[in-house]
N, C-alpha and C positions, 0 to 999 in steps of 0.2 A: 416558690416560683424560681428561685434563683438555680435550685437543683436540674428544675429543668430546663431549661437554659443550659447548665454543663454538660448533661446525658444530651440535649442534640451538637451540642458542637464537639464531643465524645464520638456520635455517631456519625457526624461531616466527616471527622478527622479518619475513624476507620475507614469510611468509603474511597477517601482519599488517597489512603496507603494502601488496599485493596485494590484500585485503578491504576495505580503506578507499579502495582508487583504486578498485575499481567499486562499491563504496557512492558516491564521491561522485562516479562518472559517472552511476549509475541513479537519484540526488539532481538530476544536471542537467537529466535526460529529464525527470524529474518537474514540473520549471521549466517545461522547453516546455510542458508537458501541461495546467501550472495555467495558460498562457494560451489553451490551447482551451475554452471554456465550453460548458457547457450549460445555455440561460436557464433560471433557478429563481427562484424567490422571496428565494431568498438571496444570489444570486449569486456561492456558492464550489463550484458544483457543476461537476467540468471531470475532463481526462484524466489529472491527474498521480497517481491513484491507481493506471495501471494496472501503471509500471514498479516500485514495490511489491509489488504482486502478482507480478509477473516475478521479482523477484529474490528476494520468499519461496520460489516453485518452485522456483528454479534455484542459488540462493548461501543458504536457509536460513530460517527463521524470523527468525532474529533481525536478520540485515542489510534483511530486507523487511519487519520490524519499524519500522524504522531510516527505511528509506526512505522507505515509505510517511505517517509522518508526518510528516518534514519535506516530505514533497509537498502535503500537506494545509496547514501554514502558510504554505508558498510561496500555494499556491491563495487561501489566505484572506486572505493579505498583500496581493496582485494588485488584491482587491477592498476591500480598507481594514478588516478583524476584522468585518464587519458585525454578527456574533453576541457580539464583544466576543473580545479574547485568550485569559480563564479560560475561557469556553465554548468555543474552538477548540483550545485545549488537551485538553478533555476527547474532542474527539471526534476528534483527533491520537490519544491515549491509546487510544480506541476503534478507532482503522482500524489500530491498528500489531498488536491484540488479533485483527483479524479476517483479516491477512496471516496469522500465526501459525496460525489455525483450519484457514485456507485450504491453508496446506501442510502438516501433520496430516491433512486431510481426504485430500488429495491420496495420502499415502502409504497410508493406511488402507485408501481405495476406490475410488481412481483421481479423474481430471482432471474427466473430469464428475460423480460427485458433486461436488469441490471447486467446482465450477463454480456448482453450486447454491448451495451452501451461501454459498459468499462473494456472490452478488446479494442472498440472504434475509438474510446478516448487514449487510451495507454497506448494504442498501435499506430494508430493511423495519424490522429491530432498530433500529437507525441512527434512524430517524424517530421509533420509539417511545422512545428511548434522549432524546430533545428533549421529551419529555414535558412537563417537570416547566419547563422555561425556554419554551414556546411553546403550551403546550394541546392540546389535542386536535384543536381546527380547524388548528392550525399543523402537527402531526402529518399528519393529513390532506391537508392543503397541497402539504408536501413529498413526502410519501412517492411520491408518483409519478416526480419528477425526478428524487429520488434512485436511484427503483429504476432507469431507466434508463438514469442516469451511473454506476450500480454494472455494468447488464450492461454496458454499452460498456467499460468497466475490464477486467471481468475476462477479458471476451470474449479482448479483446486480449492480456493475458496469457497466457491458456490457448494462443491462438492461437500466439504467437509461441513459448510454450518448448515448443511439440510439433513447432514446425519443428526448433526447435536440438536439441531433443533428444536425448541419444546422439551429438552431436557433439563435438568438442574446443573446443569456444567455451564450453561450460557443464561 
């Protein structure tokens, strides 16, 4: 009895280091992604949110929790905090909030609602969510780059884990 017992916490422990090497491979992609931009006002608006979203669909809520916002300080890093760290923090806290949504949504009512859902949450919430540190014109401002750098994100996600999907890579 006691054998097994060690072969499952043997097998805990591989799953474990299994889910942390592709967290921090789909942590890497997110690197490349934060140096493709998309000009904004802010200048952290770029791809690295999209393998977040990939790996919410496809490895979980929480690992594309995970991801998705250290893609965001990678991004915001690249550009120097321009919003300040506690304010990147928050909106770190925010994309890792709308990965989670995003695959909930997903299982609930399939890829395209999720698809929706995560451009109006990343885009539009997102903009309003800077309310309170930028105004209403700042609001304004943004919310169009964002919503753009939101569909190109999630595009690409949707995209990519309906190719793999059903296959032995996911």
């Amino acid at each position: 009895m006691n054998n097994l017992g060690t072969e499952k916490n043997l097998q805990r422990s591989a799953w474990n280091v299994k889910r942390l090497a592709i967290m921090a491979i789909f942590i890497a992609l997110s690197a490349v992604g934060a140096l493709i931009k998309i000009p904004s006002p802010v200048g952290t608006i770029g791809l690295d949110s999209a393998a977040g979203f990939f790996s919410a669909l496809a490895f979980g809520g929480l690992p594309g929790a995970i991801v998705i916002a250290f893609g965001h300080m990678l991004s915001s890093a690249v550009v120097g905090f321009p919003l300040t760290i506690p304010i990147h923090l928050y909106v770190a806290l925010q994309m890792a909030l709308w990965a989670v949504a995003y695959r909930w949504v997903n299982e609930k009512l399939g890829l395209i609602p999720a698809v929706i859902v995560g451009v109006i949450l990343n885009g539009v919430v997102s903009s309003f969510a800077m309310l309170p540190f930028m105004g209403m014109g700042g609001v304004m401002g943004l919310m169009p780059f964002l919503v753009v750098g939101a569909a190109l994100n999630v595009i690409i996600s949707a995209v990519a884990y309906k190719a793999i999907k059903g296959s032995r890579l996911i």
